[in-house]
C-alpha positions as CSV (number, residue, x, y, z in Angstrom):
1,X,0.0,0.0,0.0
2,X,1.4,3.2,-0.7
3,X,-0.1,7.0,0.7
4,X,-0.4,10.2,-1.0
5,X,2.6,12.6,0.3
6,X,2.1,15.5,-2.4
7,X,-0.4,17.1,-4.6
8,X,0.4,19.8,-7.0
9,X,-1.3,21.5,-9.9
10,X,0.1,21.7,-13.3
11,X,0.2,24.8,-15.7
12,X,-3.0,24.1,-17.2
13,X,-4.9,24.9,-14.0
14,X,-7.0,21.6,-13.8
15,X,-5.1,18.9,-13.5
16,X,-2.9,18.0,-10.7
17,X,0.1,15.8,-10.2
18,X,-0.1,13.0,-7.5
19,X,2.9,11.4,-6.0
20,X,3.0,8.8,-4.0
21,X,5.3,8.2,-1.0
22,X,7.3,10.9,-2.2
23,X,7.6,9.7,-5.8
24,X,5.0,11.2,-8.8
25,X,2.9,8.5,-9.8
26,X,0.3,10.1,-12.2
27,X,-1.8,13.5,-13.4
28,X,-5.5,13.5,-12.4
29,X,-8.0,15.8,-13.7
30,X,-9.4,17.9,-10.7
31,X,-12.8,16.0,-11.2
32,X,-11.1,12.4,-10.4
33,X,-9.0,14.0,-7.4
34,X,-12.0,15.0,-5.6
35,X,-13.9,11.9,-6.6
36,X,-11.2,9.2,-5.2
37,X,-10.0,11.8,-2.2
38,X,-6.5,11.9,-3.8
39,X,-5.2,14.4,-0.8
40,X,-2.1,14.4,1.3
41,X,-2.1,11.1,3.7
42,X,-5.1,9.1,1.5
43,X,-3.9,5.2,1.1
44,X,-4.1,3.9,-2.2
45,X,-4.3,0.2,-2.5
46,X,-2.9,-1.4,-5.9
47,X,-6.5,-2.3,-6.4
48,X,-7.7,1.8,-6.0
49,X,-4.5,2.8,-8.0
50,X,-6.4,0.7,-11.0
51,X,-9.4,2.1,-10.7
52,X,-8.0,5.9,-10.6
53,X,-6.0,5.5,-13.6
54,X,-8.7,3.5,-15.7
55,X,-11.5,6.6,-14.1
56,X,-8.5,9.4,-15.3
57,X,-8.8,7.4,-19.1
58,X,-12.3,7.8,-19.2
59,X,-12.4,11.6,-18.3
60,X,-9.8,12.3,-20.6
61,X,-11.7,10.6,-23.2
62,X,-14.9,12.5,-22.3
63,X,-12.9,16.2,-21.7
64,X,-12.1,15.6,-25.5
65,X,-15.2,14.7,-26.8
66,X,-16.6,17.5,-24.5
67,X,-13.9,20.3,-26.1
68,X,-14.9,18.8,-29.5
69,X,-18.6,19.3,-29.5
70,X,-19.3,22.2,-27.2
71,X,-17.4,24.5,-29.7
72,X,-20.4,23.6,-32.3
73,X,-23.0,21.2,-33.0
74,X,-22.0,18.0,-34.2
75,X,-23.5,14.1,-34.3
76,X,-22.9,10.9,-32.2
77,X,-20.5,9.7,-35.1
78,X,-18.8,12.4,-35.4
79,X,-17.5,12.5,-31.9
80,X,-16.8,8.7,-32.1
81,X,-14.6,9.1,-34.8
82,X,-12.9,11.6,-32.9
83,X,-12.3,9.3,-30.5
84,X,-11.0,6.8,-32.8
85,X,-8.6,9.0,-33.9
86,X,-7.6,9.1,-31.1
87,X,-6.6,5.8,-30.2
88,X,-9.3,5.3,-27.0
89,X,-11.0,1.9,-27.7
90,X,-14.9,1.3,-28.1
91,X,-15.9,0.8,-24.7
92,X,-14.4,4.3,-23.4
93,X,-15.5,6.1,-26.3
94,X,-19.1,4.8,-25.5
95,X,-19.5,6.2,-22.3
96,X,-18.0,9.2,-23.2
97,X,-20.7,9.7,-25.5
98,X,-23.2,8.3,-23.1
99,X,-22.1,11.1,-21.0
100,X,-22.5,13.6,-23.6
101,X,-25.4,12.2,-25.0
102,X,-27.2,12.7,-21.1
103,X,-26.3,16.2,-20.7
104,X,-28.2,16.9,-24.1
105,X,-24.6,18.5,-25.6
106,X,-24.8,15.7,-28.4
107,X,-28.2,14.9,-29.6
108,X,-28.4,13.7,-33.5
109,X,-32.3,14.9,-33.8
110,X,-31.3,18.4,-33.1
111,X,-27.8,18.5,-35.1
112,X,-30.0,16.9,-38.3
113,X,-32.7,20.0,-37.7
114,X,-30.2,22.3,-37.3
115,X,-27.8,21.1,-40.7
116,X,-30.6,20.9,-42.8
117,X,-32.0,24.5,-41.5
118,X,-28.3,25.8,-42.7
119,X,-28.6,23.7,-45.9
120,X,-32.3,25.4,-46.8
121,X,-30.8,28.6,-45.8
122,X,-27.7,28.4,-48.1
123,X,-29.3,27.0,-50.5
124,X,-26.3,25.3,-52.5
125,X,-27.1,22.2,-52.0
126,X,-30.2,20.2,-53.0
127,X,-31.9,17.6,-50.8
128,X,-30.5,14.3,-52.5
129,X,-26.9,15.7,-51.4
130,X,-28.3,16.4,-47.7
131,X,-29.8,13.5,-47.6
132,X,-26.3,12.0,-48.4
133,X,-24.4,13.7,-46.0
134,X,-27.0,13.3,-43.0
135,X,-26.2,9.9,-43.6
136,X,-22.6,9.9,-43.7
137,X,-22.6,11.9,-40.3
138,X,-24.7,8.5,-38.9
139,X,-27.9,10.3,-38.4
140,X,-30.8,7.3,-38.4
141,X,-32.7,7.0,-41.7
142,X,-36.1,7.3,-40.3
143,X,-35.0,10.8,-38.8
144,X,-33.7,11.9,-42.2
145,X,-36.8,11.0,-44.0
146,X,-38.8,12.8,-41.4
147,X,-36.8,16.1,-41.7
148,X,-36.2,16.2,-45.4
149,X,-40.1,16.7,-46.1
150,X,-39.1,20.4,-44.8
151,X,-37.1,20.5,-48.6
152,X,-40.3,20.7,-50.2
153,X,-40.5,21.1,-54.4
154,X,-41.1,24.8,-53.8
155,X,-37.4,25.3,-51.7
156,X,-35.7,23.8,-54.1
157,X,-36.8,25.8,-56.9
158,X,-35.9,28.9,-55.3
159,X,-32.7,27.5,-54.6
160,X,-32.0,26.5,-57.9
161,X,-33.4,30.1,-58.9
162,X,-30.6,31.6,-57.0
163,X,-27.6,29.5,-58.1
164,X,-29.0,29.5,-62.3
165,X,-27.5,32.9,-62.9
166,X,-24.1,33.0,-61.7
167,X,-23.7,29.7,-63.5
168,X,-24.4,31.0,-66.7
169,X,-22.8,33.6,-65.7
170,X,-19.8,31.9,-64.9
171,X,-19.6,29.5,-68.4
172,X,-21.0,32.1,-70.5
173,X,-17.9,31.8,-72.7
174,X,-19.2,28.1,-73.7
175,X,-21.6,27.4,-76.3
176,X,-25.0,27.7,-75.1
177,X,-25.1,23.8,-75.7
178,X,-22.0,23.4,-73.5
179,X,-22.7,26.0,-71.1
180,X,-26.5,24.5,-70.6
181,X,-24.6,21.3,-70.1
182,X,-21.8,22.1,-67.3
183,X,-24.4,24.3,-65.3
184,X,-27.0,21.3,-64.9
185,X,-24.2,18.8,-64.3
186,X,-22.8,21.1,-62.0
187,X,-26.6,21.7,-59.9
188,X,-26.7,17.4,-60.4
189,X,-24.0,17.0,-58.4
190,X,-24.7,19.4,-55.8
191,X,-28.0,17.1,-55.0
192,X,-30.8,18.4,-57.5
193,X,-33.5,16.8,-58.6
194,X,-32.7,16.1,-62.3
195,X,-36.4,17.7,-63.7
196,X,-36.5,20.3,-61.1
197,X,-33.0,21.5,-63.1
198,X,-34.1,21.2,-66.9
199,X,-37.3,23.4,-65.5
200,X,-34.9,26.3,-63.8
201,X,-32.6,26.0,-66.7
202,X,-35.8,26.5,-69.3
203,X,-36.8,28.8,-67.1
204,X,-33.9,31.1,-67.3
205,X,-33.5,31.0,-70.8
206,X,-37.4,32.3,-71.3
207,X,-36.5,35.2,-68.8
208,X,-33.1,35.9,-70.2
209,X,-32.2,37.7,-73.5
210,X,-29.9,36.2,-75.6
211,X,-26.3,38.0,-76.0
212,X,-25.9,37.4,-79.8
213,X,-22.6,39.5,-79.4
214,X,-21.2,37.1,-76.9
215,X,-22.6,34.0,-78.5
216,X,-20.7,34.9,-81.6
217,X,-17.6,36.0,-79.8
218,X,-18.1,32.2,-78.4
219,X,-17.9,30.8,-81.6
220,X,-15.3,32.8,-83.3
221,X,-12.7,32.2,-80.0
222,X,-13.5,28.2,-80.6
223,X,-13.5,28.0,-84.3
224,X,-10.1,29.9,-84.3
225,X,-8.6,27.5,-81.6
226,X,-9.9,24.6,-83.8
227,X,-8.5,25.8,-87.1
228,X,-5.2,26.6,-85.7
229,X,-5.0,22.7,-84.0
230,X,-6.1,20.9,-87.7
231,X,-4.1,23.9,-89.8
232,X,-2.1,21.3,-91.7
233,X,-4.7,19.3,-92.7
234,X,-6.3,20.5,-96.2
235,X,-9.5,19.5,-97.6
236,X,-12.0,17.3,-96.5
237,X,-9.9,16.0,-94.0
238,X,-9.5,19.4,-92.6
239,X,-13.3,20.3,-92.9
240,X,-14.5,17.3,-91.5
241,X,-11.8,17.6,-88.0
242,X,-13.1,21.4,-87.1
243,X,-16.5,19.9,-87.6
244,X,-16.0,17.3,-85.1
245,X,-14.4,19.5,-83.2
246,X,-16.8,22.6,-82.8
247,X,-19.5,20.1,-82.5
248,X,-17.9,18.4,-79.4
249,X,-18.0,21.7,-78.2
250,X,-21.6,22.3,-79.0
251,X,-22.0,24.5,-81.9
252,X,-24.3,24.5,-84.6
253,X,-22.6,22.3,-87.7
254,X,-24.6,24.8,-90.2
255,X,-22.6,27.8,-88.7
256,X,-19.1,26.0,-88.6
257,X,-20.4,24.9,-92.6
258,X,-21.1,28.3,-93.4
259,X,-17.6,30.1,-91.5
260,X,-15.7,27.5,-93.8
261,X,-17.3,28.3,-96.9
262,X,-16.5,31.7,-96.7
263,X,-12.4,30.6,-94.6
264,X,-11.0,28.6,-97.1
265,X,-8.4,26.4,-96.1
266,X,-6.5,24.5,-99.2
């Protein structure tokens, strides 16, 4: 058996260094020392000394999980992977989250209303892509299903009102074929529905006049680039490479035909 002869604190304030019969044995948090009476002239049994050091794992475990999700919200997996991360097996890590999970500073429900809330808000991604990443932060399916009748039809279309502009915007030196192209691939992958996208993109293109002057600066950009790449080709050979080439791109094969009738290339 072996007695507590010294307690001091360490810098960081809450922690304190035991020793036993004048020799340091371990660092408690403040919450273990006052819960196994580590003070000057305590006996600590082999037996007790076990039990301190496994209680001192578990509260370091939980002051990590704590630090991590107090500073926002987060879900149950996410702090277990923390965890993992950090090397503290499975059964630590679940009371840890127990712990958290009590206290009501982890709760997945809330973290789902509150990510999706966020996502609405935003409004960059589309509900196929939250659904997705509820799921990949472990939140139960029944929950998601639940929540995700809050990103009705009418949300997303005036999400996918807000991000059509600055697309085309954006690839509005493509062809309109091209550009009509990367902006709904582009809204696909954020999580759109596939028909809501077509609409929005019809949609804009009723409401939007046409730059002629910046479709033909398109095409005269691309053409040139084309002809310089095939320029010592001749012929049919030549005409039929910028075809296949400007179409690829998404222009119209009468306007290439008509630019090489009157660009002659022998």
């Amino acid at each position: 058996m072996t007695e507590v002869t010294r307690v001091t604190r360490t810098k960081k304030g809450d922690r304190y260094n035991i020793y036993l019969d004048h020799e340091f044995a371990f660092a408690v948090a403040e919450k273990i020392l006052i819960q196994f009476n580590l003070f000057k002239g305590t006996q600590v049994e082999p037996e007790l000394r076990t039990k301190i050091i496994a209680a001192e794992y578990n509260q370091k475990a939980y002051q990590k999980a704590l630090t991590y999700a107090a500073g926002s919200l987060h879900s149950k997996q996410q702090v277990r992977t923390k965890l993992l991360q950090a090397d503290f097996p499975a059964p630590v890590i679940d009371q840890a989250v127990a712990r958290l999970e009590e206290l009501g500073i982890i709760d997945d429900v809330q973290f789902a209303n509150e990510y999706l809330a966020g996502q609405i808000r935003r409004g960059k991604l589309g509900p196929r892509s939250v659904k997705f990443n509820l799921q990949k932060y472990g939140i139960d399916q029944f929950v998601i299903e639940d929540l995700l009748v809050q990103y009705d039809e009418t949300t997303e279309n005036e999400n996918l009102a807000q991000l059509i502009e600055p697309l085309f915007q954006k690839y509005r030196r493509e062809s309109t074929f091209m550009a009509d192209q990367k902006v709904s691939q582009k809204l696909y992958q954020n999580g759109f529905d596939q028909r809501a996208i077509k609409n929005a993109i019809q949609s804009f293109h009723a409401t939007t006049p046409v730059d002629m002057e910046q479709l033909q600066e398109n095409f005269e950009r691309t053409i040139e680039r084309v002809t310089q790449k095939y320029q010592a080709f001749t012929g049919w050979e030549y005409q039929s490479k910028v075809k296949a080439g400007m179409y690829r791109r998404g222009f119209d094969l009468r306007q290439v035909d008509q630019w090489l009738k009157s660009h002659r290339h022998d």
